[in-house]
N, C-alpha and C positions, 0 to 999 in steps of 0.2 A: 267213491264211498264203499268201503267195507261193510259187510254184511256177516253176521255170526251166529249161526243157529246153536241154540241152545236146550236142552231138549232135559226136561226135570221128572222124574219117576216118581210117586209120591203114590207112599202103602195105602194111603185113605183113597183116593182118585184117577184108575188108570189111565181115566179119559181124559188125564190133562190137557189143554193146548201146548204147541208147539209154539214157545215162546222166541221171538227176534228180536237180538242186541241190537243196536246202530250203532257202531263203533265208529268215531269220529277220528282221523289219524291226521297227522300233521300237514300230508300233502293236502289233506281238500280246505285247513283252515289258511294255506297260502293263496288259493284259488280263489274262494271267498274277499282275501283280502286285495286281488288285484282287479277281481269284478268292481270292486267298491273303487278301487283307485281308477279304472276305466270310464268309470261311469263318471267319476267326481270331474275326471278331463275332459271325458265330453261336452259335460255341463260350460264348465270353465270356458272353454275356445266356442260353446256356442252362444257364451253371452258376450264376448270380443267379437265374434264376425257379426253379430247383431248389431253391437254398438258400433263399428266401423262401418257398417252399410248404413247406418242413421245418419252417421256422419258425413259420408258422402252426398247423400241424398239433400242434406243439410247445404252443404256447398255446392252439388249442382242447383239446386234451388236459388241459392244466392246469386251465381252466378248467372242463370235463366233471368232473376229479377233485373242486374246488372245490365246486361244486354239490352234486355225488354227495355228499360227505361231509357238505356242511351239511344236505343234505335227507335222511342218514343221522343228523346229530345231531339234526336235529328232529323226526324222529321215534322217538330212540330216547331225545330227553328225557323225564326221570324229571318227576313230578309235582312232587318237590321244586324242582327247580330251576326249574320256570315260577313257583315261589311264591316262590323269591329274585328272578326278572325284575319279578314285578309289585310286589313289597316294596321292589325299589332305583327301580322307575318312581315309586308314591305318597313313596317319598322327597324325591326329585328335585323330586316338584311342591310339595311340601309347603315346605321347602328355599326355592322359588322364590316361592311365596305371603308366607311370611314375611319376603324379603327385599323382596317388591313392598309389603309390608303397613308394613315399616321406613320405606322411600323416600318412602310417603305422611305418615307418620307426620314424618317428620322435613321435609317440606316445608311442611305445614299450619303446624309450629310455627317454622318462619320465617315465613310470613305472618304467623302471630299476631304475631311480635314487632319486626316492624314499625312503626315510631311513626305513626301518623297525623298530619298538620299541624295543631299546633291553635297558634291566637292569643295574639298578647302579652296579650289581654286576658283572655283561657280561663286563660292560663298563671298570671297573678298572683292566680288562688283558689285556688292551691295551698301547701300547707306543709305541711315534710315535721317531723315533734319525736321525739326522743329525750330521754329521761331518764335521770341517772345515781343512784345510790344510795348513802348508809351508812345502816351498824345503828347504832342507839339504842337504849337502855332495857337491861334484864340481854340477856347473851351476844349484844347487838347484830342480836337476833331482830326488830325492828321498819325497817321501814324508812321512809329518811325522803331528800326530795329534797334533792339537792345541787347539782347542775347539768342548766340547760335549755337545749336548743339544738335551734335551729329554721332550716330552709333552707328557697328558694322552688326551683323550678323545674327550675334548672340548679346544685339543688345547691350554691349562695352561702351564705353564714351571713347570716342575717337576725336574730336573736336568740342570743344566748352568755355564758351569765353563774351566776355560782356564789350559790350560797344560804347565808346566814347560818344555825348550826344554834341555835336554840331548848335544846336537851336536851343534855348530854353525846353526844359520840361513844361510843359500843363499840369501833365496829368499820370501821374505813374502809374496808374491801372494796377495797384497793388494787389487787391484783390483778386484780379482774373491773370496778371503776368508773374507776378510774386516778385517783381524790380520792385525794390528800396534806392530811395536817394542815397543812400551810402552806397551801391551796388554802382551806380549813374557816375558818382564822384573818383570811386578808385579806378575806374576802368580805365584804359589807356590805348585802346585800340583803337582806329579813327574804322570810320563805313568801310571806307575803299582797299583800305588794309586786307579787313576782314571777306569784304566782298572776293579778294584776290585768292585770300585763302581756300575757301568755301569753291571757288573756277577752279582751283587746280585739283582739291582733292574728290570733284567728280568729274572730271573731263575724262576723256577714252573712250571703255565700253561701264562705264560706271555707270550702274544704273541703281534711279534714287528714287527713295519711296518716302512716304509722308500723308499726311491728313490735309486738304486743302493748299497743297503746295503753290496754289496760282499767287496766295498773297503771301506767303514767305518770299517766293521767286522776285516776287516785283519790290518788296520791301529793298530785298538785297539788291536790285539791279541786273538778277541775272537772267537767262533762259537755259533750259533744258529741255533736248529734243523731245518727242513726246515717246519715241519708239522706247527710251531708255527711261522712262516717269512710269511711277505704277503710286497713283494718287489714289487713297482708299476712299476719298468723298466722292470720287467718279464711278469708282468700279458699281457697276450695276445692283450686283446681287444686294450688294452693301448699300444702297442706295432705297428710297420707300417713293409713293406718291401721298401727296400731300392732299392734292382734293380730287375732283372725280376726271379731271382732263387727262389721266394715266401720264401727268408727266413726270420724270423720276426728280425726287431731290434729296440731294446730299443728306446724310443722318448727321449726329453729334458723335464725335469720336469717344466722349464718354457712354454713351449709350452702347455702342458697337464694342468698344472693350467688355461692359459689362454682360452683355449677351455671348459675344462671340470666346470671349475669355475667357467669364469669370471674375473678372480685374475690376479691379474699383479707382478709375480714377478721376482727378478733377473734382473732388469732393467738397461738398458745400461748406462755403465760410473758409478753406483753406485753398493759398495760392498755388495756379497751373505751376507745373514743373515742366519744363521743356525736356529733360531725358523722359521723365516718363510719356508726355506724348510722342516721343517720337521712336520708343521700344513700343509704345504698344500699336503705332503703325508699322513697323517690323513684326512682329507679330503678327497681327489681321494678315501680312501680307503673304507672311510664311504658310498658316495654314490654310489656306486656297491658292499657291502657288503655281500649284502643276493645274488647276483649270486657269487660273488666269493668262498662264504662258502661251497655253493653247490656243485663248482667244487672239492674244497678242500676236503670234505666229503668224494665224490669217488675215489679222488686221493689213500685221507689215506685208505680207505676201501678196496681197490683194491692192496695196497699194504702189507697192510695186511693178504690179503688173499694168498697171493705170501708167505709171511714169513712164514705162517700156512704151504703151500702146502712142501716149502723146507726145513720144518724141518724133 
């Protein structure tokens, strides 16, 4: 603040007062103006730390509330209710075990069905035979072959050919064999013909696969050792029990394709095709091959060791 004395002489009054200006200058109305702006901010930040201390105070309150009431529910849980806590916990685990128990379950059996690489030369001891059937004799209760057919590998026809009948028909089992009397009349092949065929092109290390092979085999008149047979109505896994005595029995080979598949066959109201059951017993048999072989292995190896022991 500037001060200015100013001092007036006047002829009437020597004894005037000594009069003072207040001269106002620019520096004090800056000063002025940042007191005011100080002051306005203090205001300001003091009513923000206010309101964020309310606020606090606000939330630990809540939170004290929180607390308080859960450590009032827990201790004023009833004995029941800790036994619904632990009954939905072993739920939950259990729940989780079975679905870890599923994921293994269902990974394993893609490994297993996995084909392993085997050779053109592994490949050509294989054949797959299906047989079809009619009735002969009274109410065509006897059966007797009609047609044989035999695939290698990949499921090709290698052998396909219908059987001259020896005896009256009955019963052409149209339905379930898909044989028509026209089929019966053209054919020209006799049993034993056929039966001859079917001996030479598995004889060897031929080994032959099928869906209940015991009544093709006997139809035909022939035998096959059992080392070189990989019958998919025997094989275990492929096999169920039927009632509570755990004994195993053979499934339907249309059910087993349609599971193990995918495959649809033997479909209602339309006749069995003999390639198709017996591709889709090559099949079933290719993807479980390398376990099945391994069982087969110690079969043969273990009975082997028996023949050694008693001779």
């Amino acid at each position: 603040m500037m001060i200015t004395s100013i001092t007036t002489h006047d002829t009437i009054n020597d004894d005037a007062p000594e009069i003072k200006v207040l001269e106002i200058g620019g520096p004090q109305i800056e000063t002025e103006q940042k007191r005011r702006r100080r002051r306005r901010r203090r205001r300001t930040h003091s009513k923000i730390t206010s309101s964020e201390t309310e606020s606090n105070c606000a939330c630990d309150d809540s939170t004290c509330a929180t607390v308080s009431l859960s450590s009032d529910d827990s201790s004023t849980a009833t004995p029941q209710k800790q036994q619904q806590h632990q009954h939905q916990h072993q739920q939950r685990r259990k729940n989780n075990q079975r679905k870890t128990k599923k994921q293994q379950q269902k990974q394993n059996n893609d490994n297993e069905n996995i084909e392993d690489v085997v050779s053109l030369e592994e490949q050509s001891r294989y054949l797959a035979m299906d047989c079809e059937m009619v009735g002969v004799g009274r109410g065509g209760k006897r059966s007797s072959v009609a047609r044989v057919t035999l695939v290698d590998w990949d499921g090709r026809i290698v052998y396909d050919e219908f059987v001259r009948q020896e005896q009256e028909v009955t019963d052409y089992r149209t339905f379930v064999s898909g044989i028509t009397p026209l089929d019966v009349e053209d054919a020209t092949l006799t049993l034993e013909e056929c039966r001859q065929h079917v001996k030479t092109m598995i004889a060897g290390d031929k080994i032959l696969v099928g869906h209940a092979l015991k009544n093709d085999m006997r139809g035909l008149g022939l035998t096959h050792h059992w080392m070189a047979t990989r019958d998919t109505a025997k094989y275990e896994p492929f096999m169920q029990t039927r009632f509570d005595d755990n004994i195993l029995w053979p499934r339907k080979l249309k059910h087993l394709a349609f599971e193990k598949l995918q495959r649809e066959i033997q479909r209602e109201g339309e006749p069995h095709s003999a390639y198709e059951d017996a591709a889709a017993a090559m099949d079933l048999y290719r993807t479980v091959r390398r376990k099945w072989e391994k069982v087969m292995d110690y079969k043969i190896k273990k009975t082997k060791e028996f023949e050694n022991t008693t001779k």
